[in-house]
Structure formats: structure tokens, C-alpha cells
C-alpha positions, -999 to 999 in steps of 0.1 A, spaced: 643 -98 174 652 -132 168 633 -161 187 636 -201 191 610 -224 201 625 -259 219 600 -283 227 607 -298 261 583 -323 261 546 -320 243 533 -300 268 564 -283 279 583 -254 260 614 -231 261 611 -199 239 650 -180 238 646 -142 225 677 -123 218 670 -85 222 692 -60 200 713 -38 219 696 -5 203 656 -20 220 680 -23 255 691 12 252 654 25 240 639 5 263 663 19 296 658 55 283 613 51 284 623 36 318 645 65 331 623 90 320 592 78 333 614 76 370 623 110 365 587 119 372 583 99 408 613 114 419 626 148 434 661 159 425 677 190 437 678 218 408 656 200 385 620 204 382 597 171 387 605 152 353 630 177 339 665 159 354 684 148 324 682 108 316 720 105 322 716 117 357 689 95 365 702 64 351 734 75 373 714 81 408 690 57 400 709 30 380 693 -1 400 654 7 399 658 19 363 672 -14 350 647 -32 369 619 -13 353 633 -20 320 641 -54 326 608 -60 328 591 -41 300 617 -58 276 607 -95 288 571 -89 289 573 -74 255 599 -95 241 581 -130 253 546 -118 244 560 -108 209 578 -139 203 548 -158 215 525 -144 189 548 -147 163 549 -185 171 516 -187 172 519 -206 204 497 -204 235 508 -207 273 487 -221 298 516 -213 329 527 -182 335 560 -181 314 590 -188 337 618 -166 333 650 -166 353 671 -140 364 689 -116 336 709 -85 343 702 -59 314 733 -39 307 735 -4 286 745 -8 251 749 -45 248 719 -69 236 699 -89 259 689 -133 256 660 -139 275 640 -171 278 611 -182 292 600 -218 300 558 -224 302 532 -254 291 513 -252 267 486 -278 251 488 -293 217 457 -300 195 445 -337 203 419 -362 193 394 -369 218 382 -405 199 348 -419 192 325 -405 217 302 -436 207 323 -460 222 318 -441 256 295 -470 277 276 -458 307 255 -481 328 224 -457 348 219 -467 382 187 -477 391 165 -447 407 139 -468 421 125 -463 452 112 -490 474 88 -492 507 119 -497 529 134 -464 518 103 -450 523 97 -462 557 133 -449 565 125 -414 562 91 -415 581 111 -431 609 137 -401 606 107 -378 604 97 -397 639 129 -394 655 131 -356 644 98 -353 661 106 -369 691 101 -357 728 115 -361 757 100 -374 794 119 -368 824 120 -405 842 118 -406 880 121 -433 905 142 -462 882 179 -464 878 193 -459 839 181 -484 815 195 -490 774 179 -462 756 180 -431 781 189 -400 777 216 -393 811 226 -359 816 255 -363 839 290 -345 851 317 -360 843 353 -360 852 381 -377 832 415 -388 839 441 -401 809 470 -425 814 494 -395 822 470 -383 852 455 -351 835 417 -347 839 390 -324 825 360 -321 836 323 -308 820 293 -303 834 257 -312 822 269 -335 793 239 -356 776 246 -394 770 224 -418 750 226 -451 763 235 -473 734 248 -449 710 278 -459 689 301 -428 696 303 -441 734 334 -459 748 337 -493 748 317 -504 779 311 -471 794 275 -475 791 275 -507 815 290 -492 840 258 -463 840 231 -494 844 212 -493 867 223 -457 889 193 -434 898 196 -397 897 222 -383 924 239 -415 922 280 -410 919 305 -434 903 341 -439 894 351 -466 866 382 -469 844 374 -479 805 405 -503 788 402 -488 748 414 -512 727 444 -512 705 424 -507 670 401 -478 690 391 -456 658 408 -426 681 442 -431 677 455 -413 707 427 -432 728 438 -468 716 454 -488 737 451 -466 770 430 -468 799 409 -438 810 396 -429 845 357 -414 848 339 -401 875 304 -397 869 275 -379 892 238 -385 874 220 -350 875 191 -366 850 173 -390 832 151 -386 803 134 -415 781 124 -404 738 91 -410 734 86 -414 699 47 -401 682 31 -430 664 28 -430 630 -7 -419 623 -27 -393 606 -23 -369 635 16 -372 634 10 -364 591 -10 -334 603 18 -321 625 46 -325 599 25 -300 577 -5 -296 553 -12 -335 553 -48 -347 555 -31 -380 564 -8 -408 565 -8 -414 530 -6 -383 521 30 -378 540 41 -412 529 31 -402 491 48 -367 495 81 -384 514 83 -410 479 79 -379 456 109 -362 477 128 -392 474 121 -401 439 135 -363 430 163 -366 454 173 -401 432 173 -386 397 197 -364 406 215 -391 425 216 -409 389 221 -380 368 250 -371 394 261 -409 387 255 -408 352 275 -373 347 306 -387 370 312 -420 353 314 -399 316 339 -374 333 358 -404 343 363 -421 307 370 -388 291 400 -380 316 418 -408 296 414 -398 263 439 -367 272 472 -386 250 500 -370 270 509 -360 301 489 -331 323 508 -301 328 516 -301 365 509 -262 363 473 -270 355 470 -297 380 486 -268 413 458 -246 397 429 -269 399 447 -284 438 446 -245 451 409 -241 436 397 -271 456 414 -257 489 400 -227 484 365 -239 482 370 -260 512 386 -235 531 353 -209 516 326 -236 531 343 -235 564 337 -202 563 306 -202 555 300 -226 587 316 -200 611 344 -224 613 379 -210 612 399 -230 584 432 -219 607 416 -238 637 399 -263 623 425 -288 630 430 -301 595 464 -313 581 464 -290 546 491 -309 533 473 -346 536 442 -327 527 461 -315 494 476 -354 489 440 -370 488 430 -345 460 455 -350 435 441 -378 416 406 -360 416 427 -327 403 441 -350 376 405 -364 364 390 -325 365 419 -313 343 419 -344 321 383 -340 315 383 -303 309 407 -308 286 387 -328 266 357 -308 269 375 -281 254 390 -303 225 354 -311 217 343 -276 219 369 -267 195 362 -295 170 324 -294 174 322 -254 167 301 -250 201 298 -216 212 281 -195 240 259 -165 229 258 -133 252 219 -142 254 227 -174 273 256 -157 294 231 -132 306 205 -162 316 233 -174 338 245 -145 353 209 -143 362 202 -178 382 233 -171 394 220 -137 412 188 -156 420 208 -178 442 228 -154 459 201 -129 463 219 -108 442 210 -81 415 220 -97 377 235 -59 373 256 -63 407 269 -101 399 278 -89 362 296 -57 377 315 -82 399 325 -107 373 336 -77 348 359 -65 378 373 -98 385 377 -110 351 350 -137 356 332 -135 323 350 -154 309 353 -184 332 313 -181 331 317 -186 290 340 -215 296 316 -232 318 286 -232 296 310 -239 267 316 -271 287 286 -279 296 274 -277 260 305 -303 255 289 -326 282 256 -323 266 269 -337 232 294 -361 243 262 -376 263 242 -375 229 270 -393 216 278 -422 245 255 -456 246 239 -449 280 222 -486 291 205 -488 324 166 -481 340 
């Protein structure tokens, strides 16, 4: 077989094979004979119909069959012999295979050439500071508080700022349709209430019934709420005030095994201390991602970028699930969603790309010992046997994407060992 390699563009490639006419003929006999065995013909025993008759009866599914051993072959072949690599599925078009005459196929597919990632010393990365003062620490004992909160019922006032109103409501758009809902909780105050909605509350006791229009403005956040005015009528049903514990030993004792005070206050700055080297390290990881995605010299396959877009849907669409939330239903326009990730797609490919490169160039490998180790976090985390999750990946054909990922990280590790890294 004779095969020519056309570069498109550096990425891009063209691979023409041109298939003797006496591989056709071969290659439409193995194909008739192995449909002689899924089908029944009257007279003939299963399998024993002559090839001629079934290439006659069946002449359509039999070229198809052959068709496609011939390109698979003949492309995989030709590959090899090229010593080239695709990272697409090779595209091939349409081609009718006819008895006795030969057969051009070819196949279009990306492919990545060999590249110089650069100095990895001139990679600069300023740490973000991980310090933790007394005002972030205060923060999360008051969250603690608020967590901790109960709630009073109030009797014999009208609604003041800072209530809790429980109240059913009734509301009518612009176009005159209403809805109503019963026992719906208000906070006085709170930002996610329309514009002067809670003024018009002030001051009603429980029983009390009102009707009041709201004007939302024309930059309302809620598009198809700016601009309109909205009817509401409103019969109070309750009123509850937060009462807030003070911050004591007694509230430390209740959050847990806490002598006192200090001791919560010390335990909340070690939580937040942790939570803000990893905040860094997440930092510090991100911004060296981000300056390797531009050492890739040419332009990213678009094949690679779809793959890494559908990954990233998928794992949205897997966490929805995971919330009980139907992806189908959960009002979210797909297509925007896809828009917004294309630039992030680019900067994972770009960088993985260069991971790889280094990889490659560095001579870093992963040994089955460390592959086992992950498998078994990995079934740690799921809850999982490290037998069942290796079964699994062995089935999918995951191993190897597990292999690539420590590879990478292993790339990470020494392209940090290589970058100035300035910072606390």
C-alpha cells in the first residue's frame, strides 16, 4: 500500500492510502464469508452458501463491512508506518469500495508535534499572603453565632427592621397574573427583598392585612422584574425576633469539646490557617498553570479543546446530580454555559500539553507501586474497595488516564522546583 502524509497545518494532517485492487477483493471475500454465518439462506446450511451468492443477496451490508475493515486497517497501517500519532479520531469521508478495482482512502486528524516548553526558571510566581488576622477570626465566631441562633415569637408590637415575618402573600405582575404562597418567611432588611417592600411591612401586628404595589427599577438585577411594577397583598400570620447567644465560654461549650472561649477562638484560627494554605497553594498552582498555557508554540487542536468543553459539562451536569437536581430542569442555557468555558478549556489543554512535553523531556514516569497508592485514596474517598475501583478503571479503560495524571503531577512538581516563587 502506498501512503502520503500532507501537513495541513502543524497540528493538522491528511494521510491518502491507495489500496490494491487484489486487498479490496481479499478483504470483501473475509467480509462475505463471515455474513454467511449470521444469515439463513434456503438450501444452504448456516455458513456453507457460496461467497458469490452472498455477495449477490447481500451486496450492500457486505461492502459496508469491508469498507470498514480496509480503512481501519489501511489508516492504522499507514499511521504506523509514518510514525505519526493522532490525537482526533481520524476523519474519513465517504468511499464506495467496488469489486476488483483498488480503493484511495484518506483520513484527516491532529496530531501534536514535539515542542520546547522554555526555561522553567524564568516562570515568576508571587504567593499570596496566608495570614490570618483577628477580624477574620471574629468573622467566623459571628457566623458560628448566627448558625446558633434562636428564634422568639414577638407578641404585642407591630414589625420592626430585623424580624423574622411569616406572612401569605399574593402577587400580581404588570399583565394581571398572580400567584400566591402561603407561610413564606421574610427577614426584614435582607438584601434579596424588593426595593421598598420592607417599608411597606413597618409597623403591621400579626393578623394585620395589606395591599402595596413595588416600582422595580430599570437596572433590577432580575431582568424580567426591571422596569415593572408588581402588585402584593400581604396577611401577617407571625413574627419572630433572632436572638443571638453571647459570645462566652458557655456558647464555646455548646459548639463542642471547648473548655472556653479561647479555646474556640484558637481552634476557629487553626481551621482558618489550614483552609488558607490551601487557598495559597490553590493560588500558587493556578498562576503556574496560567504561564505554562503560553508556552504551547502553535495553535490547539480544536479536537482537543471539544474534548476538554464536553469533560467540563459533564462534570457540571455530574454535581447536579449529585444535588438531586435535574441538569434537564435546571434552567441553565448549555450553550452560554459552554461559551464561558472556552478560554478555561484552552488554558487546561495548553497546560497539559506542556506538562506532557516536560514529562517527555524530563524522563518522569509513574511506577505501578504509586498507581496502586492512588487507586487506593481514591477508594478511600468513595468508600470503595481498592479491588472494586481498579476492576472499574480496567473496564473503562481508566488506568491509564490515572497514569497520565500522576505523570502530570510529577510535571507540576518539577516545573515548581524550577520557577522563582517570591511571596510569604
Amino acid at each position: 500500500m502506498k501512503a502520503d502524509l500532507v501537513d495541513v497545518s502543524e497540528t493538522r494532517k491528511t494521510i491518502t492510502v491507495e489500496i490494491p485492487s487484489d486487498i479490496v477483493d481479499a478483504a470483501i471475500n473475509r467480509a462475505a464469508r463471515d455474513y454467511s454465518r449470521k444469515v439463513r439462506i434456503p438450501g444452504f446450511r448456516p455458513g456453507k452458501a457460496p461467497t458469490r451468492v452472498i455477495k449477490q443477496r447481500f451486496k450492500e451490508q457486505v461492502l459496508h463491512e469491508a469498507s470498514h475493515e480496509l480503512i481501519q486497517r489501511a489508516i492504522g497501517e499507514a499511521l504506523q508506518e509514518k510514525g505519526v500519532e493522532p490525537v482526533s479520531q481520524p476523519e474519513v469521508p465517504h468511499v464506495h469500495v467496488v469489486e476488483g478495482q483498488p480503493l484511495t482512502v484518506s483520513a484527516s486528524f491532529d496530531t501534536l508535534p514535539a515542542f520546547d516548553p522554555g526555561d522553567l526558571g524564568t516562570i515568576t510566581i508571587t504567593r499570596p499572603s496566608g495570614a490570618i488576622d483577628e477580624e477574620a477570626v471574629n468573622g467566623a465566631l459571628q457566623r458560628l453565632r448566627d448558625r446558633a441562633a434562636r428564634f422568639e415569637t414577638i407578641d404585642g408590637r407591630g414589625v420592626v427592621d430585623g424580624d423574622i415575618v411569616t406572612v401569605d402573600l399574593t402577587r400580581t405582575d404588570a399583565s394581571g397574573a398572580s400567584d400566591s404562597h402561603k407561610d413564606v418567611a421574610i427577614e426584614m432588611g435582607a438584601a434579596a427583598n424588593p426595593p421598598g417592600f420592607d417599608g411597606h411591612l413597618q409597623g403591621l401586628e400579626v393578623s394585620a392585612e395589606k395591599s402595596f404595589s413595588v416600582d422595580f427599577p430599570a437596572d433590577y438585577p432580575s431582568a424580567e422584574l426591571a422596569g415593572t411594577t408588581v402588585s402584593y397583598r400581604v396577611t401577617v400570620k407571625a413574627l419572630k425576633r433572632r436572638i443571638l447567644p453571647e459570645l462566652d465560654d458557655e456558647f464555646a461549650k455548646d459548639m463542642g469539646e471547648f473548655e472556653s472561649l479561647d479555646a474556640l477562638r484558637a481552634r476557629v484560627r487553626a481551621d482558618l490557617e489550614h483552609e488558607g494554605m490551601h487557598a495559597v497553594q490553590r493560588s500558587v498552582r493556578g498562576d503556574l498553570m496560567k504561564q505554562l498555557a503560553t508556552r504551547v508554540p502553535f495553535e490547539l487542536p480544536e479536537s482537543l479543546i471539544g474534548r476538554e468543553l464536553d469533560r467540563r459539562l459533564e462534570e457540571f451536569a455530574g454535581r447536579l446530580i449529585d444535588q438531586n437536581i435535574d441538569p434537564r430542569q435546571a434552567g441553565i442555557d448549555w450553550a452560554a454555559f459552554r461559551d464561558s468555558q472556552k478560554e478555561p478549556a484552552r488554558e487546561a489543554v495548553g497546560s497539559a500539553l506542556v506538562l506532557d512535553e516536560i514529562a517527555k523531556r524530563e524522563q518522569l514516569t509513574v511506577s505501578e507501586d504509586e498507581v496502586e497508592q492512588e487507586i487506593g485514596r481514591y477508594a478511600e474517598r468513595a468508600g470503595r474497595t481498592a479491588a472494586a475501583v481498579r476492576a472499574a478503571l480496567e473496564k473503562e479503560g481508566g488506568l491509564s488516564r490515572v497514569r497520565a495524571g500522576l505523570r502530570r503531577e510529577k510535571s507540576i512538581d518539577f516545573a515548581m522546583s524550577r520557577a522563582t516563587i517570591s511571596g510569604n
